[in-house]
C-alpha positions as CSV (number, residue, x, y, z in Angstrom):
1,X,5.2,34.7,72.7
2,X,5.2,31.3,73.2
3,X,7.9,29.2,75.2
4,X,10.1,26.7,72.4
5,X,8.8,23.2,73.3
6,X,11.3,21.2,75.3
7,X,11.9,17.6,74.8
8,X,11.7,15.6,78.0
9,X,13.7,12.7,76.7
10,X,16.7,15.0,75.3
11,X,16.7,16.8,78.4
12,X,17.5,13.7,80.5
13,X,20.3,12.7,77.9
14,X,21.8,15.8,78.7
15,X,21.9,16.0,82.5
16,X,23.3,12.6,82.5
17,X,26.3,13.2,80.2
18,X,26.6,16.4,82.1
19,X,26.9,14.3,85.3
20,X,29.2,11.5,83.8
21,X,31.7,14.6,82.5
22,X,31.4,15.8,86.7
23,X,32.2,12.0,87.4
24,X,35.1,11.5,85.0
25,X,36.8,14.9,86.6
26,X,36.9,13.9,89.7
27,X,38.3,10.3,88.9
28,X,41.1,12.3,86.9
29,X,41.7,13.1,90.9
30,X,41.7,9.5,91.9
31,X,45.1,7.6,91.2
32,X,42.9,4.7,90.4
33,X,41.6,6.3,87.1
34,X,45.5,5.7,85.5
35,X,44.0,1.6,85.4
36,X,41.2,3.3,83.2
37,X,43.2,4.9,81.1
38,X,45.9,1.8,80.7
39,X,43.1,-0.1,79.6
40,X,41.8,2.3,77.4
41,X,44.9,2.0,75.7
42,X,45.6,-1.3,75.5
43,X,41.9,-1.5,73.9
44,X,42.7,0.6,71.2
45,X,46.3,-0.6,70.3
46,X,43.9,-4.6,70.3
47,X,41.4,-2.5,67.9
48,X,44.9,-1.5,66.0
49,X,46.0,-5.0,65.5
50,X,42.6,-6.5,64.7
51,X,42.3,-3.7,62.0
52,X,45.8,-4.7,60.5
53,X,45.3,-8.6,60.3
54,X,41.2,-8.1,58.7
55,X,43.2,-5.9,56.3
56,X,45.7,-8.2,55.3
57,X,43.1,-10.9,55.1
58,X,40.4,-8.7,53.1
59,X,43.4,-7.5,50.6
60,X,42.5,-8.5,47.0
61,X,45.1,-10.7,45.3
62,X,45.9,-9.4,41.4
63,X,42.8,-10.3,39.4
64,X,40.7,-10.8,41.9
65,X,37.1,-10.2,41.1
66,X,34.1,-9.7,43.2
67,X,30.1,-8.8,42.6
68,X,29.0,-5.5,43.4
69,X,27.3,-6.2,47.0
70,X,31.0,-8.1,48.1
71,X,33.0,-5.2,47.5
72,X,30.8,-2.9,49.5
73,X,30.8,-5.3,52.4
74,X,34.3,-6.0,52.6
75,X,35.5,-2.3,52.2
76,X,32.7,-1.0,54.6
77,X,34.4,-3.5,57.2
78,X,37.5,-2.0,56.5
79,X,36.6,0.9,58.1
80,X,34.0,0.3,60.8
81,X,36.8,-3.0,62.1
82,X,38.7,-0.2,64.3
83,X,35.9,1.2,66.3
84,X,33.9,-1.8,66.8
85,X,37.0,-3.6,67.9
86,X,37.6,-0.6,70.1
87,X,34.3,-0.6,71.4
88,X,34.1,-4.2,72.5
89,X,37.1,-4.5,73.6
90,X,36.2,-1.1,75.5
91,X,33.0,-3.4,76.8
92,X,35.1,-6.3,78.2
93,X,37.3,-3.9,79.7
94,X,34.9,-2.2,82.0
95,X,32.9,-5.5,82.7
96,X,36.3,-6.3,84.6
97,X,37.7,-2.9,85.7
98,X,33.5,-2.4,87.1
99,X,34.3,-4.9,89.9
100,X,37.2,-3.3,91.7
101,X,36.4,1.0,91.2
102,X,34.7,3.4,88.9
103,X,34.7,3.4,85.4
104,X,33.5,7.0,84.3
105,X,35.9,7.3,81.6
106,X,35.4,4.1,79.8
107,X,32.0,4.9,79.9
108,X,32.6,8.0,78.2
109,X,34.9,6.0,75.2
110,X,31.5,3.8,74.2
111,X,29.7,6.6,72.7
112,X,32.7,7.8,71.1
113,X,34.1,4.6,69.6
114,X,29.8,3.9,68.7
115,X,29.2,6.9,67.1
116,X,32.7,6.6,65.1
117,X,32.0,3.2,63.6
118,X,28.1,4.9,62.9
119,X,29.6,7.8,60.8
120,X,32.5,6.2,59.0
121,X,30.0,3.3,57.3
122,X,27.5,6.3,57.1
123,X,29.8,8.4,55.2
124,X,30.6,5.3,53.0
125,X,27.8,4.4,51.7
126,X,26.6,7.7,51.5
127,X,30.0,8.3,48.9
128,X,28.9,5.0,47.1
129,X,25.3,6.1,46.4
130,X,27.1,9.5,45.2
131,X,29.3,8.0,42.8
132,X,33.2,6.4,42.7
133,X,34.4,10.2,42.1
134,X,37.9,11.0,43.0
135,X,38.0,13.4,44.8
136,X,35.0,12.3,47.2
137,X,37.3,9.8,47.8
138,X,40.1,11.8,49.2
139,X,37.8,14.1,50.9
140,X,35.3,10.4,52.7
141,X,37.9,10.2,56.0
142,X,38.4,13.8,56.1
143,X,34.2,14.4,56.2
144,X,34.0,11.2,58.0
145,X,36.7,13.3,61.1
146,X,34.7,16.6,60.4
147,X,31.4,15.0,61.0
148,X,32.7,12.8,64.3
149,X,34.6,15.8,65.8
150,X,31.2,17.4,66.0
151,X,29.2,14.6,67.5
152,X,32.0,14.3,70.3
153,X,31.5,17.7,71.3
154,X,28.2,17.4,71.6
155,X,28.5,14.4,73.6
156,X,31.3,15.8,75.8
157,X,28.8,19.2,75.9
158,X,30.9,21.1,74.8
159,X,29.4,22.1,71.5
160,X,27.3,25.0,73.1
161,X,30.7,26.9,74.0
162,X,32.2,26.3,70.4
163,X,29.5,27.1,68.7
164,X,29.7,30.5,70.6
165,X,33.7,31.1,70.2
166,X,32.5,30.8,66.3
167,X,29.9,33.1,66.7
168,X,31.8,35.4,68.5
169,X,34.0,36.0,65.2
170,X,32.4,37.9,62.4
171,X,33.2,40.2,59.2
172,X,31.2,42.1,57.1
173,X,30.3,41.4,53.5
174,X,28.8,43.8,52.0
175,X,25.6,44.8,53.4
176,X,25.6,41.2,55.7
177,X,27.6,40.4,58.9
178,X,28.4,37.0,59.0
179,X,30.6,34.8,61.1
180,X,32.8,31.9,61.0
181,X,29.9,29.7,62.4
182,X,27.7,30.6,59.7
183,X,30.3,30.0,57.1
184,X,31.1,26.8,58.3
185,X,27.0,25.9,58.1
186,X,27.2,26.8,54.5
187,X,29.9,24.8,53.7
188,X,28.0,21.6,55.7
189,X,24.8,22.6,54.0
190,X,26.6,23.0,50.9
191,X,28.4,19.8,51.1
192,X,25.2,18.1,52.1
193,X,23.4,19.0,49.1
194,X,26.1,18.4,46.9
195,X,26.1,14.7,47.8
196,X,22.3,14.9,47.3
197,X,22.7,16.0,43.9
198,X,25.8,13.8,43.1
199,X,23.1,10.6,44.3
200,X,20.8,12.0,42.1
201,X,23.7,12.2,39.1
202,X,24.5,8.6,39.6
203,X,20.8,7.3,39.6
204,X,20.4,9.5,36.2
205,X,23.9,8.5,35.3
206,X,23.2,4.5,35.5
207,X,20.0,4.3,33.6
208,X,21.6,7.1,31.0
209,X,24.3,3.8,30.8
210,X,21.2,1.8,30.0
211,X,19.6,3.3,26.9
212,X,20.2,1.5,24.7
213,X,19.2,4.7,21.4
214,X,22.2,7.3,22.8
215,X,25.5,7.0,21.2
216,X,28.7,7.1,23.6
217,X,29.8,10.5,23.5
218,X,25.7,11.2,23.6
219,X,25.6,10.1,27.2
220,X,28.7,11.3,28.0
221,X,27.3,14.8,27.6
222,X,24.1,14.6,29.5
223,X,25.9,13.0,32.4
224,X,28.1,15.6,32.6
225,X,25.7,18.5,32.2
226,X,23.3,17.0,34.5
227,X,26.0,16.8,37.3
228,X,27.0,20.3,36.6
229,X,23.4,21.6,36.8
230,X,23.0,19.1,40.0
231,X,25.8,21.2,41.8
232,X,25.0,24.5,41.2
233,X,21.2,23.9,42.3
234,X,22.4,22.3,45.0
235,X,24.8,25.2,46.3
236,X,21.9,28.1,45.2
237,X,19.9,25.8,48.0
238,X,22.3,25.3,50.5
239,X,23.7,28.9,51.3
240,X,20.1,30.7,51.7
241,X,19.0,27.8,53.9
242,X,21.9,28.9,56.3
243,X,21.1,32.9,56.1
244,X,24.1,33.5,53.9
245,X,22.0,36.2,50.9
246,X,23.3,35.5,47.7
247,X,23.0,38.5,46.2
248,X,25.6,39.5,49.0
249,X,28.3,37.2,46.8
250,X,27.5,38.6,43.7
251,X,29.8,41.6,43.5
252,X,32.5,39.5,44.9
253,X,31.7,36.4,42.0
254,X,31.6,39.1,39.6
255,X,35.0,40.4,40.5
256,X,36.5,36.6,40.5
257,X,34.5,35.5,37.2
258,X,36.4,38.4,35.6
259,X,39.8,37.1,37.2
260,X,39.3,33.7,36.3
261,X,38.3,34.5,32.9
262,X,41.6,36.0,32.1
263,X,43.6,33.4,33.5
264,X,41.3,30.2,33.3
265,X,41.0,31.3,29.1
266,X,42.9,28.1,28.1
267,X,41.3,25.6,30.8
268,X,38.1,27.4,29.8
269,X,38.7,26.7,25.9
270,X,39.0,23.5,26.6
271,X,36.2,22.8,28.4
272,X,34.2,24.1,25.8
273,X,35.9,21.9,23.1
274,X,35.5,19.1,24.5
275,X,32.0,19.7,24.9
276,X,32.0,20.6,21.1
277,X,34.1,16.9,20.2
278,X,31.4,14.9,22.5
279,X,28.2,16.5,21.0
280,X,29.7,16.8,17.1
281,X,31.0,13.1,18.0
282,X,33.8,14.3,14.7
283,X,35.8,12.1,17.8
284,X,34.7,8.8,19.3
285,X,36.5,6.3,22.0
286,X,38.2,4.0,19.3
287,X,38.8,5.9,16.4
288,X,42.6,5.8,15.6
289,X,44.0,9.3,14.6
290,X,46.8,11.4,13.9
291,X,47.3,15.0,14.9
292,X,50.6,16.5,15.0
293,X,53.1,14.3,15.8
294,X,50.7,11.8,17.7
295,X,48.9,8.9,16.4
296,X,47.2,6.6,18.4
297,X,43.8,5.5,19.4
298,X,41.1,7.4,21.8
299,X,40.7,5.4,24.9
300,X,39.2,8.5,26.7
301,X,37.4,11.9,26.5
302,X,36.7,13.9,29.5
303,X,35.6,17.9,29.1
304,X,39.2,19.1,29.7
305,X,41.2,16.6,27.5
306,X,41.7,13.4,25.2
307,X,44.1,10.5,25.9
308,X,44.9,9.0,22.7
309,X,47.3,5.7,23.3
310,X,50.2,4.7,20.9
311,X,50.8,1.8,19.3
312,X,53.9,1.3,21.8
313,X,51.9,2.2,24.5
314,X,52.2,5.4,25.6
315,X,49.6,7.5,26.1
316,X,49.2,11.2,25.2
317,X,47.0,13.6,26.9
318,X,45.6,16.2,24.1
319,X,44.0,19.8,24.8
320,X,40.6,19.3,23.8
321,X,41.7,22.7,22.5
322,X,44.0,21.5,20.0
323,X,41.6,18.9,18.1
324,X,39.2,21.6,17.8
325,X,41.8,24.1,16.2
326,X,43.6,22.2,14.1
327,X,43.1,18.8,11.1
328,X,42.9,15.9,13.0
329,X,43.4,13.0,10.5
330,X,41.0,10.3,11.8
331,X,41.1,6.7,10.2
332,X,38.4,5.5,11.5
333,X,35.6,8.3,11.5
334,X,32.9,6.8,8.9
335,X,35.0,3.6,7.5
336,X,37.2,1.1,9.5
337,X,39.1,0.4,6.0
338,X,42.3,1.9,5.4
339,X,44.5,1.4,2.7
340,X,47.8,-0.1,3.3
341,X,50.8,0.4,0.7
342,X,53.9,-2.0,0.2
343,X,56.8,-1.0,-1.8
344,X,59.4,-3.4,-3.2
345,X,62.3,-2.9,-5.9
346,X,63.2,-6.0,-8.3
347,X,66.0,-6.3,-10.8
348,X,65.6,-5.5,-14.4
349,X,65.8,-8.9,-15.9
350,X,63.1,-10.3,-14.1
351,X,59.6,-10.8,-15.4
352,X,57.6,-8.2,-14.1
353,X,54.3,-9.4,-14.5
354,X,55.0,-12.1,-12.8
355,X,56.7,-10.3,-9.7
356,X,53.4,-8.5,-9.4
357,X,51.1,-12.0,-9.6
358,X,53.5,-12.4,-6.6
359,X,52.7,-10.0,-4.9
360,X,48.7,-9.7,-5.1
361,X,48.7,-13.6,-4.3
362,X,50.7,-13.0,-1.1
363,X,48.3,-10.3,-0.2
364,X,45.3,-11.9,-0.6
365,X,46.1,-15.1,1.5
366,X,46.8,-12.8,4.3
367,X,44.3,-12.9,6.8
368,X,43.7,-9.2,7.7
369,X,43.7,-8.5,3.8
370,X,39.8,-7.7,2.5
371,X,39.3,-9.5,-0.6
372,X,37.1,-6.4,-1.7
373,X,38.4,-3.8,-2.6
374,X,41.2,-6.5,-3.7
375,X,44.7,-6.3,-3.8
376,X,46.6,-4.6,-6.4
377,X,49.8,-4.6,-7.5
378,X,51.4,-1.3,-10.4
379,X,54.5,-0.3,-11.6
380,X,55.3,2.8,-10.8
381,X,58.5,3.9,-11.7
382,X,62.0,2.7,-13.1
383,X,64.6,3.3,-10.3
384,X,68.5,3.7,-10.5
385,X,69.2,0.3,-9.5
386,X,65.8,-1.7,-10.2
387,X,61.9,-1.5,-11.1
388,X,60.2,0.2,-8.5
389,X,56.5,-2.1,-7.6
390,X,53.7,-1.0,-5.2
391,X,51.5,-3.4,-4.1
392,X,47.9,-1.3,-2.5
393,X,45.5,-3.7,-0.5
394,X,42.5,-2.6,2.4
395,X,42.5,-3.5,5.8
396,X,39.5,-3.3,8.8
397,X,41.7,-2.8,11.8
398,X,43.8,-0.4,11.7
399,X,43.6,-0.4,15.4
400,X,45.7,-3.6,15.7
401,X,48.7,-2.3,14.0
402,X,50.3,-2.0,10.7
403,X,53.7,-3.2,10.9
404,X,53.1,-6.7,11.7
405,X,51.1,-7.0,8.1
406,X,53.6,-5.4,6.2
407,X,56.6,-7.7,8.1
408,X,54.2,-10.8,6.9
409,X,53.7,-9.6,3.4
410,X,57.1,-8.7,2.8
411,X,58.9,-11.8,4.5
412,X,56.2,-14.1,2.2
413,X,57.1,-12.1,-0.9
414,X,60.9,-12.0,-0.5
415,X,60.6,-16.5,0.0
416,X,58.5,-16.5,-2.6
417,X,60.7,-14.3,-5.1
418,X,63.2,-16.7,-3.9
419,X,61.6,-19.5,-5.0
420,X,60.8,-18.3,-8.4
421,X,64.8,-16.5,-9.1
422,X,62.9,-13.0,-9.3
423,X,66.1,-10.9,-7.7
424,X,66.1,-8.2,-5.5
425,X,68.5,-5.8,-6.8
426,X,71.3,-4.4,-4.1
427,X,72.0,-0.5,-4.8
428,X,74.4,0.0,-7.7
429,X,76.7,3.0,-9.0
430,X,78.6,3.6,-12.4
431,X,81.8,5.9,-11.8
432,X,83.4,7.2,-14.9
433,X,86.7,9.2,-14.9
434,X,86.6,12.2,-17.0
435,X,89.6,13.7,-18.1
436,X,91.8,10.7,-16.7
437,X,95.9,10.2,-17.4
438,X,96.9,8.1,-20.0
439,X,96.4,4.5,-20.0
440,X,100.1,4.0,-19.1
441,X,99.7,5.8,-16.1
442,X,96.7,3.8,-15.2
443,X,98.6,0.9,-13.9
444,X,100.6,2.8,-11.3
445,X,98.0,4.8,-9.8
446,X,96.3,1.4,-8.9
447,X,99.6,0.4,-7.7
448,X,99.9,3.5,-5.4
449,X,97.0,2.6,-3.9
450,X,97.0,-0.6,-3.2
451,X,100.2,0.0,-1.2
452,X,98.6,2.6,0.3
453,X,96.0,0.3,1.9
């Protein structure tokens, strides 16, 4: 069998961190080495400040813009400021400290604080070529740690002896033994290709953005199915690449696929609906609906839910679930136009006709009004204390509002009826009193009452 190739060049990188680590523990024995480790601190708390003021200088103001290529550079500084800071501070430091005795352990922060500002803008750009997702956001310093504790105990050396503590602890599942090291290479394998295939999602994403033949919800869709196919291939690579047999996990999936259908039914549902609304496209971003109690319009449709945004500005989050299942009233689906109705009482002396000339002129100098279909204006019933009128005219934008046209009409219509004497008639009652005393007796009981007030 033949001997594993050894690599001259690594070999000497090894035996001279192995003989800086022998250096550095014998200066730990040298009272000298505290002057290292003050100015390894005062380094870092330099690095600290420097990091604080570029933040405070890189902070956006409120509506501040920048291109594309300026936001990456100035938030990739934001995090590589601390260790390259460090690091030449770190530099200066032992220029000075060089003179007087050793300087083992400073040596030994340079690769560190080097390899930390290497992996943090790493990790960064590799998240930006992935995608702005949230939670690869809350996960880039945690990766970013993961990532640097590793390269530190490989350059400290001692990787070899973790790596065998890890090994050292395994279970059986199934018919495979594993152990905590080789569960914690499928998780970096998986993670690795999952960032691989939420690149490749992106790039697919962007020029799916582009076409210019796919509806909305159209692109919506593929995006999201293609990132959900990305992932799974992704993690189908990663754990056989690492010795971890799949078929291994497959009693063990079965058993939580069964648990997670019972509970996850709802969440599930969803998910499927909202699949169903984007591909149907029955709902679109815009459209201005009404189900149950909540009317407003869509400003967002993700696979789980809907947020549908009020006229007074709150915003509702809808189970996909429930637009599915029950009548969604949507005003906007194939025609912007709506009709809008105005209702107004006037006395019965008035001339009617007239009143409703009124009415359809006021309408149709409105602005929002469509002149076709025009307005109208009907009678439609005689009331207890007036004429009941009902003037109908067609709007576009629903979207904008309905109250504000109707306060315009009606303030125009009640100046106008003004103008012309046409009254508005104020609620009346006639009382009769059956079976009253006799008219002498009248007279007193208004009397009573008076002085009873």
């Amino acid at each position: 069998m033949a001997e594993p190739l050894i690599n001259p060049a690594t070999e000497a990188v090894k035996a001279e961190f192995a003989s800086l680590l022998k250096n550095i523990w014998s200066d730990l024995h040298d009272p000298f080495v505290l002057w290292q480790v003050g100015a390894l601190l005062l380094c870092l708390f330099g690095a600290w400040l420097i990091q604080r003021l570029v933040r405070q200088r890189t902070a956006l103001a409120a509506g501040d813009e920048l291109s594309a290529a300026m936001r990456f550079g100035r938030s990739g500084l934001r995090r590589v400021v601390f260790p390259l800071s460090a690091l030449i501070l770190v530099i200066v430091a032992r220029a000075v400290l060089a003179r007087y005795h050793k300087v083992h352990l400073l040596d030994l922060a340079m690769p560190l604080l080097a390899s930390m500002a290497a992996i943090r803008f790493v990790v960064y750009t590799v998240r930006q070529a992935a995608g702005a997702s949230n939670w690869l956001g809350g996960f880039e310093k945690t990766f970013a740690a993961l990532v640097w504790s590793v390269v530190a105990l490989h350059i400290v050396g001692w990787l070899p002896e973790v790596i065998d503590a890890l090994e050292a602890i395994s279970f059986s599942m199934g018919s495979q033994k594993l152990s905590v090291w080789t569960v914690l290479q499928g998780a970096a394998m998986v993670m690795v290709t999952v960032l691989l295939a939420l690149w490749v999602a992106g790039t697919l994403e962007r020029r799916i953005s582009k076409a210019a033949g796919l509806d909305a919800n159209m692109r919506a869709v593929l995006t999201r199915i293609t990132k959900a196919l990305l992932i799974v291939v992704a993690v189908l690579i990663a754990l056989p690449m690492v010795g971890i047999n799949l078929t291994t996990l497959s009693v063990f999936g079965g058993a939580l696929g069964v648990g997670l259908g019972f509970g996850l039914q709802k969440i599930a549902a969803n998910y499927v609906s909202g699949f169903i609304i984007l591909l149907d496209r029955s709902i679109r971003i815009g459209n201005l609906i009404t189900v149950g109690g909540e009317r407003g319009i869509v400003r967002e449709i993700t696979t789980r839910y809907t947020v549908v945004k009020a006229g007074n500005g709150v915003e509702s989050i809808i189970p996909n679930e429930t637009l599915v299942g029950s009548v969604v009233q949507n005003e906007t689906f194939s025609d912007t136009k709506v009709l809008l109705p105005v209702s107004i009482q006037v006395g019965y002396e008035v001339d009617v006709e007239r009143a409703i000339e009124i009415l359809v002129e006021v309408a149709s100098a409105h602005p929002r009004v469509l002149d076709e279909p025009a307005p109208k204006g009907f009678l439609v019933g005689f009331g207890e204390s007036g004429i009941d009128l009902r003037l109908l005219c067609w709007i576009a934008d629903p979207e904008e509002g309905t109250l504000g046209i109707t306060s315009a009409i009606n303030l125009e219509v009640w100046r106008r009826f003004k103008r012309e004497g046409i009254s508005i008639p104020y609620p009346q009652r006639e009382v009769r009193v059956l079976n009253a005393a006799s008219a002498g007796e009248l007279p007193k009981l208004a009397h009573d009452a008076s002085s009873a007030v």
